[in-house]
N, C-alpha and C positions, 0 to 999 in steps of 0.2 A: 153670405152664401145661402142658397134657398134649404130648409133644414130636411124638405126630400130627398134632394140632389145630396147634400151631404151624408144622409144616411146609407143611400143607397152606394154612396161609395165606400164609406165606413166597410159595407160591407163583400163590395169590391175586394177589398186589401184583406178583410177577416178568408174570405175564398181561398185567395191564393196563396196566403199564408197555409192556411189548411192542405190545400195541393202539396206544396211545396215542404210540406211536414211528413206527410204522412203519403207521398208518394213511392210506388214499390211495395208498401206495406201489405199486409194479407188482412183480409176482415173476412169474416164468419158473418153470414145472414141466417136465421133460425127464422123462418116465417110461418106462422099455423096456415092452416090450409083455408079459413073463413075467407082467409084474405083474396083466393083463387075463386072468388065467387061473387067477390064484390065488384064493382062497375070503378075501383080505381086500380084493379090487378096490372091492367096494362101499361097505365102510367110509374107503377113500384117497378115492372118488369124493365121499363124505359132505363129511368135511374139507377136501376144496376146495370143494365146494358154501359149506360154513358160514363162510370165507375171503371168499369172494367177494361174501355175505350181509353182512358187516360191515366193510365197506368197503376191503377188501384188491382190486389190481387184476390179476385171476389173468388168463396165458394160460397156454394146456398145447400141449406140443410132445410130441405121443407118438412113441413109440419102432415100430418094424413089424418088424424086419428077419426075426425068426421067424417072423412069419405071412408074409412074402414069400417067405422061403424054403419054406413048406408050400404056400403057395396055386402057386408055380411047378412042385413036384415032384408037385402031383398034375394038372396037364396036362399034365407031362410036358417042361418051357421048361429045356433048363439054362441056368444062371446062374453063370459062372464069377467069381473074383474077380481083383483087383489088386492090387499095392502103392501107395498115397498117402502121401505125406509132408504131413502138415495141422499140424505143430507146431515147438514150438522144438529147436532138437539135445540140448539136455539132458531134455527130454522123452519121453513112450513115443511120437512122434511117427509113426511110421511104422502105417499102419490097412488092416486090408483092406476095398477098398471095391468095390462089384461094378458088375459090368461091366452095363449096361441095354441089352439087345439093342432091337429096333424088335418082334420079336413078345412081350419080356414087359413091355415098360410099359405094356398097359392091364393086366395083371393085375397088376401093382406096383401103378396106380393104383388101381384094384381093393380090394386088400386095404389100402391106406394110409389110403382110405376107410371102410373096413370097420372099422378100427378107431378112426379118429377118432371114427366115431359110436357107438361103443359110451361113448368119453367124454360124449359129446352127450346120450347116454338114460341115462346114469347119475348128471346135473346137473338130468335133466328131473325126474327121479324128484324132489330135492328141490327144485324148484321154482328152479332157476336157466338162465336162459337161456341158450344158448352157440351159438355161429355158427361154422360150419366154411367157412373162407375160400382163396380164391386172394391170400394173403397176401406169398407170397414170389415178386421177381422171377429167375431163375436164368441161367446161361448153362451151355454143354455144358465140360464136362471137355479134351472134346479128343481128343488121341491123346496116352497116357502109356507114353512108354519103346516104342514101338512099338505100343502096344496102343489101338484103337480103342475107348472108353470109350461111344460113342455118345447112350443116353439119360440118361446120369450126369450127372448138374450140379454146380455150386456156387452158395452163395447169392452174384445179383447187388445185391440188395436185399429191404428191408425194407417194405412199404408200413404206416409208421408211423401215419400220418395215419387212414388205414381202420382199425389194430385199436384206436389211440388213442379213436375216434368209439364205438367199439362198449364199448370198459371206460366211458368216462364215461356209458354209458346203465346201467351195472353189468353187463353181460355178457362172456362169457366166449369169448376167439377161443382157436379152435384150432387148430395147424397141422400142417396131416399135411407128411409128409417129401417133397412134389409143392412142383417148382417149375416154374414157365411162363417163357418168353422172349416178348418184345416183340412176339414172331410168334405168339405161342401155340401154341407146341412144349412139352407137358412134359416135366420132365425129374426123373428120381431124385435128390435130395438126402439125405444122411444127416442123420438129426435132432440128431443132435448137432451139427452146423455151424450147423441154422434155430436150436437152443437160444443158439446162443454168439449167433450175427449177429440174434438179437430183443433179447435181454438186453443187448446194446452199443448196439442204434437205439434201444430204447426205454427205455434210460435206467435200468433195473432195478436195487435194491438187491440182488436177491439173485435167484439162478439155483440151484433143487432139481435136482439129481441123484437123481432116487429108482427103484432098482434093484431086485434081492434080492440085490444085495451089503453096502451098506450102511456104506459107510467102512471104514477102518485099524485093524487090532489088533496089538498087540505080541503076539508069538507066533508070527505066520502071515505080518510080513513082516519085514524089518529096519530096523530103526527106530533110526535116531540118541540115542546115550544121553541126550543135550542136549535130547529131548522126550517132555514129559513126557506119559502117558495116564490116561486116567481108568477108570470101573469096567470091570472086566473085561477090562482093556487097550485099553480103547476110546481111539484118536488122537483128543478133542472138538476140537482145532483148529490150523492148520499158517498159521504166516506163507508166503507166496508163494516165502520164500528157506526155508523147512522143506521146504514140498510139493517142489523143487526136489533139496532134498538127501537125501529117500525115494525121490524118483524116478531119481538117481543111483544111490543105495546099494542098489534093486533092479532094475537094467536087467539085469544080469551073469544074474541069477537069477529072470527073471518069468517065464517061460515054464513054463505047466502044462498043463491041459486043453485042448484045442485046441476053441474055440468054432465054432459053424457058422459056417461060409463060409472053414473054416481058418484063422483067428485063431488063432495060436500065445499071444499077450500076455496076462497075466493081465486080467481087465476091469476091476478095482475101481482097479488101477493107472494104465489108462486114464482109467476116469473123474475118477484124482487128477489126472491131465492133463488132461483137459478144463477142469476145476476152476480149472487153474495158466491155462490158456489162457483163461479168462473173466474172473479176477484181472487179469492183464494189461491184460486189455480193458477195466478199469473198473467193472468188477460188485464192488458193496462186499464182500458176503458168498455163498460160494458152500458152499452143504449138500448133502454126500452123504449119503442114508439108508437103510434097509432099508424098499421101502412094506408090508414083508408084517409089521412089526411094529405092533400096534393103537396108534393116535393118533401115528404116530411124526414126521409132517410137523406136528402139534402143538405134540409135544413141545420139537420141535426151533426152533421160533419162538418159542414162548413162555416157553420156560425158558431161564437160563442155563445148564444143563448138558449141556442139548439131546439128542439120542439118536446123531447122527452124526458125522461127520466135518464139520467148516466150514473154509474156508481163506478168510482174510477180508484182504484190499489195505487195510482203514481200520483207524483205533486201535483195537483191541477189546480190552485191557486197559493198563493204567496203573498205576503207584505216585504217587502225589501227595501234597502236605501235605495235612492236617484242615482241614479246614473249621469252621463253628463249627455249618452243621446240621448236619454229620456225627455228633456226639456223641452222642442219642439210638440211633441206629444201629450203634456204635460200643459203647457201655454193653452195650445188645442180645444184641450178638455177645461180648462180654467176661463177661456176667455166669452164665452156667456153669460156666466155668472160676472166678472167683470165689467161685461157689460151692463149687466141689471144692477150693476153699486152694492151684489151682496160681497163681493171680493173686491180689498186694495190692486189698483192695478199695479202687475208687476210687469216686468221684463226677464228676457234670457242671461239680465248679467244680473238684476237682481236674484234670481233665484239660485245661478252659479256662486255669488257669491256667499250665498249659505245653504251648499249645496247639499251637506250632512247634515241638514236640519232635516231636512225632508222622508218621507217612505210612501211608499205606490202601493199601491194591491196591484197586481198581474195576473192576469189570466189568460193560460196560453200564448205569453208574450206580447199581450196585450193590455196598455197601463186602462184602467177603469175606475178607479182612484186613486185621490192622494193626501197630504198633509202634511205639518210642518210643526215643531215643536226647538220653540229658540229659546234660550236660554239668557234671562236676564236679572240675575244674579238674585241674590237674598232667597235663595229657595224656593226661588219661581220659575214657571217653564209657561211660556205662551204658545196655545193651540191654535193653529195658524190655518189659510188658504185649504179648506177643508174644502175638497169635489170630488163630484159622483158623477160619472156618467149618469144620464136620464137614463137610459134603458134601462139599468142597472140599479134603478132606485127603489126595488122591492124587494133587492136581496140583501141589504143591509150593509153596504161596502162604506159606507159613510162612518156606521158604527163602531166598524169592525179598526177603521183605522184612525178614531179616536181611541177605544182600548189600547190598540196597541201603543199609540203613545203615551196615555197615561201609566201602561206598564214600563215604557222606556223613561217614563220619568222620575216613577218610581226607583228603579236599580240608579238613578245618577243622583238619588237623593233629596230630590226638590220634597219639599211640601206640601206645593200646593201648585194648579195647573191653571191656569187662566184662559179664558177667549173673551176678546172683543168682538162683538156684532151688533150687525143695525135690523138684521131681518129673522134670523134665526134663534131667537131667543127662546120659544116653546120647546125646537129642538133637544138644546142644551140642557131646559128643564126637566125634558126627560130622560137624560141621562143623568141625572142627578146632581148639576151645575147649579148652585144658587147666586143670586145678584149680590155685586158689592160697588161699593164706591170707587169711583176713579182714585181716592186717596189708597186706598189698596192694594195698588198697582206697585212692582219695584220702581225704586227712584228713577232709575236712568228709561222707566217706558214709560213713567208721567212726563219726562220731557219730550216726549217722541210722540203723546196723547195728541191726535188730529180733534183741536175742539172744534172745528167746520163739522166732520163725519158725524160728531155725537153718539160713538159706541157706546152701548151698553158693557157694561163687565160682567163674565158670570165666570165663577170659580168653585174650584172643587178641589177639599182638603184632602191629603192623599194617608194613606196610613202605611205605615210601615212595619 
């Protein structure tokens, strides 16, 4: 089969799989306002249109802060900012958040409107309905550290029930960064707080971060050797206890271009904090993206290799025993290598019939590797039929599931772990495999030794 056609179905099935997952679900979009300026607006507008089309329950929480800051400096309102502390201490916790006088909150309100509705006429275009709401209930800020905060809020609430009413009719709420008090005072909220406190009230599996940053690359920040990245150094996904240890390992050193309103912190760091801070809060999966790249809120749903950064609080991959549908699936992924004579060829009964040898990496219900470890006596365990999807060859799933059998062969008490190969021998070497002789081998897999093949042996004494 031609290996375009095959990919592209791969990812056919990766689609509707995702559909069929995460259909009905509610997702949170946080999008800064850069994005409302860029020449791909229309297209990010599209893809939540066509989301929300097929049964996905979008609300969008836009971003203002630059148009507030333009719509302010050309009446001439300044607008100083503060320090806020909104996060955990090992977080980039510390934000600047501006000061909301009594003469710039109708033009805050203003421009917050202003660009809600340009989401509203960009859903209308493709025929989707969307309602711009007094969604959020707020209270004032206060006085911080001295400083009279005035029309600055925080969100005091979510009125779940109203944006709840309006996804079940299939449309789309919007919340501009305006929050009301009980009195009907509004007040300035920064949208990333309405993004975190919608996505916690309304129960959301996932909260979009979509910037023109676009998640973590090895290269541009410092990144824990312990995690791995995908193409182009791209971070595709950080457990809660990773985002925590990037966001440690760059506090010392975030500081670059000083964003408006003097934000000294780099943003994309921020937003890995936001990220960590919505994890926290119970948001299964949280995606940072780049929106200015074409289909990239897509990409990032519907593929497992996604286009951004995710930092996900539920299981999102595993090693597990075979299954017995797995096999099909399994063969699949195995029979290229088979073909190129780096793997003995098997079949569906060979493999059923040492079917608990075996363990897959899964991801999202989708095998991406696998491996086999048999067991042939004298305190020997053979590393077997070892495969990686290609895609998936930079995130180290080959690795991951040779450890884990040398761990399973550990607890069952072998000594020592063996593979034979004819092409992968460098591999092995660097994980610590050294060469032995075919005499080496337990007795009953010297007589099983194919001297046609001419494998190599390389083994690895295990300690206990």
């Amino acid at each position: 089969m031609d290996k375009t056609f095959s990919s592209q179905v791969e990812l056919i099935r990766e689609a509707f799989h995702y559909q069929s997952r995460f259909d009905g679900s509610t997702m949170v979009f946080k999008i800064d306002f850069p994005l409302t300026e860029d020449s791909a607006f229309p297209y990010l507008v599209k893809d939540l249109a066509l989301l929300a089309k097929t049964g996905f329950r979008v609300v969008i929480v836009p971003g203002a802060k630059e148009w507030i800051d333009a719509v302010l400096a050309e009446y001439g309102i300044v607008s100083g900012y503060a320090d806020e502390k909104s996060g955990g201490e090992s977080a980039f916790s510390f934000t600047k958040t501006r000061i909301t006088t009594g003469a710039a909150i109708p033009f805050v309100e203003m421009a917050a409107f202003h660009v809600a509705t340009r989401f509203m006429t960009g859903l209308s275009a493709s025929r989707v309905d969307a309602v711009i709401g007094n969604f959020v209930r707020a209270r004032g800020l206060g006085v911080l550290d001295g400083v009279d905060m005035e029309h600055t809020g925080k969100v005091d609430r979510i009125f779940t029930d109203s944006i709840s009413r309006l996804l079940n009719l299939g449309m789309v709420p919007i919340l501009p960064c305006i929050g009301w008090s009980p009195a009907g005072k509004p007040y300035n909220v920064p949208s990333d707080e309405i993004a975190l406190a919608a996505s916690a009230a309304l129960g959301a599996v996932k909260l979009f971060i979509v910037s023109v940053n676009g998640g973590l690359r090895k290269g541009i920040y410092q990144i824990p050797e312990n995690i791995a990245a995908g193409d182009k150094g791209r971070i595709t996904r950080l457990s809660p206890q990773e985002a925590e240890a990037v966001l440690a390992t760059n506090r010392d050193g975030a500081a670059r271009e000083p964003s408006a309103g003097g934000d000294g912190k780099d943003k994309a760091l921020q937003e890995l904090g936001l990220a960590l801070r919505a994890s926290k809060a119970g948001v299964e999966r949280v995606h940072i993206i780049d929106g200015r790249e074409e289909g990239a809120i897509l990409r990032e749903l519907f593929s497992n290799l996604g286009a951004g950064t995710m930092v996900y609080a539920d299981e999102y991959e595993s090693i597990r025993p075979l299954k017995d549908a797995d096999i099909p699936d399994l063969l699949r992924l195995m029979e290229p290598l088979m073909q190129q004579g780096i793997l003995v060829r098997r079949n569906a009964e060979d493999i059923r019939e040492k079917e608990g040898d075996y363990a897959v990496f899964e991801v999202d219900g989708s095998i991406h590797a696998a491996g086999a470890l048999h067991d042939w006596g004298e305190g020997q365990g053979e590393i077997a039929a070892i495969t990686t999807d290609p895609a998936y060859t930079d995130m180290g799933l080959g690795r991951r599931i040779v450890r884990y059998l040398i761990e399973r062969a550990i607890k069952l008490g072998f000594r020592r772990v063996f593979v034979l190969t004819t092409r992968t021998q460098d591999w092995f070497e660097f994980l610590g495999f050294k060469e032995y002789p075919v005499e080496s081998l337990p007795e009953k897999k010297r007589r099983n030794y194919d001297q046609k093949r001419k494998s190599k042996i390389f083994a690895l004494e295990l300690e206990h």
